[in-house]
C-alpha positions as CSV (number, residue, x, y, z in Angstrom):
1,X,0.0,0.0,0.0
2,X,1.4,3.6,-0.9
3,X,2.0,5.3,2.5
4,X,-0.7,8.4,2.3
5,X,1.4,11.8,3.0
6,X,-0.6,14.7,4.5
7,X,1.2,18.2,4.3
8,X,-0.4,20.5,6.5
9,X,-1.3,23.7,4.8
10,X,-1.0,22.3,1.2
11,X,-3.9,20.8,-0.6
12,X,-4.1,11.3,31.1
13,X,-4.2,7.9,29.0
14,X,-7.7,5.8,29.4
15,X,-9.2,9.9,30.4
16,X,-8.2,11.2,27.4
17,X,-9.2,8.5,25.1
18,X,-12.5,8.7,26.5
19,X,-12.9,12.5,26.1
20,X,-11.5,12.2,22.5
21,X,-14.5,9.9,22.2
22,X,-17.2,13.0,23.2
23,X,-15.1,15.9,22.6
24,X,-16.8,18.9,21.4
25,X,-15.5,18.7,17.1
26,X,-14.8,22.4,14.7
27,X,-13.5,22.1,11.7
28,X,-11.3,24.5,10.6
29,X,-8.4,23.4,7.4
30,X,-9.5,20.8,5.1
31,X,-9.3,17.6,6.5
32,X,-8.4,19.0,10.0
33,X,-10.9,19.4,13.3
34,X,-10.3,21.6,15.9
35,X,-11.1,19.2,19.1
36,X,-10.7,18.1,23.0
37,X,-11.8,18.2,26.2
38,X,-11.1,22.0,26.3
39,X,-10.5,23.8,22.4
40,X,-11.5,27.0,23.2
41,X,-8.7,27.3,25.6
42,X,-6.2,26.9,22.8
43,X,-6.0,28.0,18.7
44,X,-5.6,25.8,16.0
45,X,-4.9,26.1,12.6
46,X,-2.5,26.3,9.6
47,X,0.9,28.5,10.1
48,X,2.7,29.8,6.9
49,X,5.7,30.9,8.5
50,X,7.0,27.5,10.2
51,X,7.1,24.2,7.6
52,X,9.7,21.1,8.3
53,X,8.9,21.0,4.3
54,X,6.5,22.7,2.1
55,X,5.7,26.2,2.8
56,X,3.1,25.3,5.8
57,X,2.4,23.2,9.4
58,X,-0.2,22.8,11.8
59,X,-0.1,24.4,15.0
60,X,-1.8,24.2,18.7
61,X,-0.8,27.4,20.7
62,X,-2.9,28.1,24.1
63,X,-4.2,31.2,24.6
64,X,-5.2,31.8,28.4
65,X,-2.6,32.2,31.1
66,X,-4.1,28.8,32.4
67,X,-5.7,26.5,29.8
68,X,-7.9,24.3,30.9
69,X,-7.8,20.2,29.6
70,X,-6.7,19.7,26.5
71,X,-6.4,21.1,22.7
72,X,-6.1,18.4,19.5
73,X,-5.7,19.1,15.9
74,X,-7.3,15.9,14.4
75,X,-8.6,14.0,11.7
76,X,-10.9,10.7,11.4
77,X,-10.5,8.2,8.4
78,X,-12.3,5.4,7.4
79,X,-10.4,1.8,8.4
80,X,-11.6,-0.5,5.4
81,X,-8.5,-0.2,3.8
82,X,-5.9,-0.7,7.0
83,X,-8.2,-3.6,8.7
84,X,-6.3,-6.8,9.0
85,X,-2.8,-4.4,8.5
86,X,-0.6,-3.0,11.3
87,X,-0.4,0.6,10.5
88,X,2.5,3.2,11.3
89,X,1.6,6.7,11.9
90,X,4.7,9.4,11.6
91,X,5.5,13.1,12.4
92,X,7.6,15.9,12.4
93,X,6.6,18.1,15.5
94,X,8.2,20.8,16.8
95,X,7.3,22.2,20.2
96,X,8.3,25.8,22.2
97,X,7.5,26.4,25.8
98,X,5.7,23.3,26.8
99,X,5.2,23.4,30.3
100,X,2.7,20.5,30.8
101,X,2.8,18.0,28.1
102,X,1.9,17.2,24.1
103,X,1.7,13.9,22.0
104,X,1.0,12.7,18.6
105,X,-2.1,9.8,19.2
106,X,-3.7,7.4,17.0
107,X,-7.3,5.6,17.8
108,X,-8.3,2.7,16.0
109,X,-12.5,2.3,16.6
110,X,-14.5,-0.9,16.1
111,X,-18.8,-0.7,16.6
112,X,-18.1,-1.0,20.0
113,X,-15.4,1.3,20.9
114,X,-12.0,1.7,20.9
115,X,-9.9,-1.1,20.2
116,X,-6.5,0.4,20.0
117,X,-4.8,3.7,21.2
118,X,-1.9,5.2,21.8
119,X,-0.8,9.2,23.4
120,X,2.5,9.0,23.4
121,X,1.7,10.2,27.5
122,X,4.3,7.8,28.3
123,X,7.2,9.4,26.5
124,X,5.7,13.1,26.1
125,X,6.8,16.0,24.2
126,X,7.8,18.5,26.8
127,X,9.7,22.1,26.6
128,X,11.2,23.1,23.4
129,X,12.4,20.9,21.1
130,X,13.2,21.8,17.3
131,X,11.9,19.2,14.7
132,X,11.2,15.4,15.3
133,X,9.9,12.3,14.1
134,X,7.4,10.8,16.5
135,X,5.8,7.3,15.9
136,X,2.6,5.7,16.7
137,X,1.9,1.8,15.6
138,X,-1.2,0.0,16.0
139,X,-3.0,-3.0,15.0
140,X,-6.3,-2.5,13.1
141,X,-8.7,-5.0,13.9
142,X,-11.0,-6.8,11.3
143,X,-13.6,-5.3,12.8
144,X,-12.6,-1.8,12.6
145,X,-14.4,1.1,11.7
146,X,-12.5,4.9,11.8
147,X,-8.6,5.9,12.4
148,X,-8.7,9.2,14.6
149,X,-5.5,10.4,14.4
150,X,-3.3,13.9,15.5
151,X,-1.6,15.9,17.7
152,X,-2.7,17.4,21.4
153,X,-1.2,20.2,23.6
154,X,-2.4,20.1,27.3
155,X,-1.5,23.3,29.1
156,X,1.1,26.2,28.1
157,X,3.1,25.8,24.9
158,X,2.7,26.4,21.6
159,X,3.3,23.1,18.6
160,X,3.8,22.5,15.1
161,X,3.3,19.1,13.2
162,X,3.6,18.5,9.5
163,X,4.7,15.7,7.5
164,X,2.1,13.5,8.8
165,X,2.6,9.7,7.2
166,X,-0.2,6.7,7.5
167,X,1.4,3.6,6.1
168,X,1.1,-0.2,6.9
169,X,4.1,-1.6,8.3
170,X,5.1,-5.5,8.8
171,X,4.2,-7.5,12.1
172,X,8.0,-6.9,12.5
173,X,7.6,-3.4,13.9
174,X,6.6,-3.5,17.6
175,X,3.2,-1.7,18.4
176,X,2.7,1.2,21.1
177,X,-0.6,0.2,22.0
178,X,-1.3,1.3,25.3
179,X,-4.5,-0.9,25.7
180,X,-2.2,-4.4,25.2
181,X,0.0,-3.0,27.7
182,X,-2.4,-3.7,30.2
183,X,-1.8,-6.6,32.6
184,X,-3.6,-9.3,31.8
185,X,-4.0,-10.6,35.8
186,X,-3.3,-8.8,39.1
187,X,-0.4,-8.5,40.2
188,X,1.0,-7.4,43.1
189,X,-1.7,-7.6,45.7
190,X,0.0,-7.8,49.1
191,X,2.6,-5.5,48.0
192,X,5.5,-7.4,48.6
193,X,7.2,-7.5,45.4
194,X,9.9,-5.2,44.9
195,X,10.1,-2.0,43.6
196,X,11.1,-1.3,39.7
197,X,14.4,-0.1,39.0
């Protein structure tokens, strides 16, 4: 399959998921939503004067001295052609001034709900970091329905994306899926077991 490019501008975890999943939606680019659990608290959009190529990126900036939740810039695409695959989703962010945390995320959705996720919460963008590829891979289930995908700010900062790539990728390349990394069994339970390193 021919990985599908999407230039900007040119043509926490289980909570977060869940608010994704009734988030109040504005469009505002082609393609792109304005979303989260708080949007008005941060602008969204296309910014001509920062590109990792082209002429154009996406952005999240905040706009209050204490935004509330979170900000996404987003987009939902039908799964027909990626169910069955293992699909890799890649970025070029860039972040300023980011004193809380942001993430690239991918949600795979079945009938039922969400079946895979990933928001990078466990390795977070923080701070100010000039341009970087970030990676999400999930598995898309046969019974998948819709591939939400983006990029969310929570709190201060201001963040560009561009050179957004969907593309399947072999059962060779490990998945970030947050929902298998759940244990299976308790564990634990009369707290005797040591400590992680």
């Amino acid at each position: 399959m021919t990985p599908r490019r999407l230039h900007l501008g040119r043509g926490l975890v289980y909570g977060v998921m869940a608010v994704f999943l009734a988030s109040t939606v504005v469009f505002t680019q082609a393609g792109w939503q304005k979303a989260g659990s708080h949007p008005a608290d941060y602008d969204m959009g296309n910014d001509p004067s920062t590109a990792f190529t082209g002429t154009s990126s996406g952005f999240i900036r905040s706009n209050k001295p204490s935004p509330q939740g979170f900000g996404t810039y987003m987009q939902t695409i039908d799964a027909t052609d990626y169910r069955g695959k293992r699909v890799r989703l890649s970025s070029r962010v860039k972040t300023q001034g980011i004193e809380d945390w942001a993430g690239v995320w991918m949600r795979v959705d079945s009938p039922t709900g969400a079946i895979a996720f990933d928001n990078m919460q466990d390795r977070a963008i923080k701070g100010t970091q000039d341009w970087a590829n970030h990676v999400i891979v999930l598995d898309v289930g046969p019974n998948a329905t819709a591939i939400a995908f983006g990029v969310l700010l929570s709190g201060k900062g201001s963040l560009w994306i561009d050179d957004v790539e969907i593309e399947a990728v072999g059962t060779d390349v490990p998945v970030t899926d947050v929902l298998k990394k759940r244990a299976g069994n308790p564990r634990n339970l009369d707290f005797e077991a040591p400590p992680k390193p």
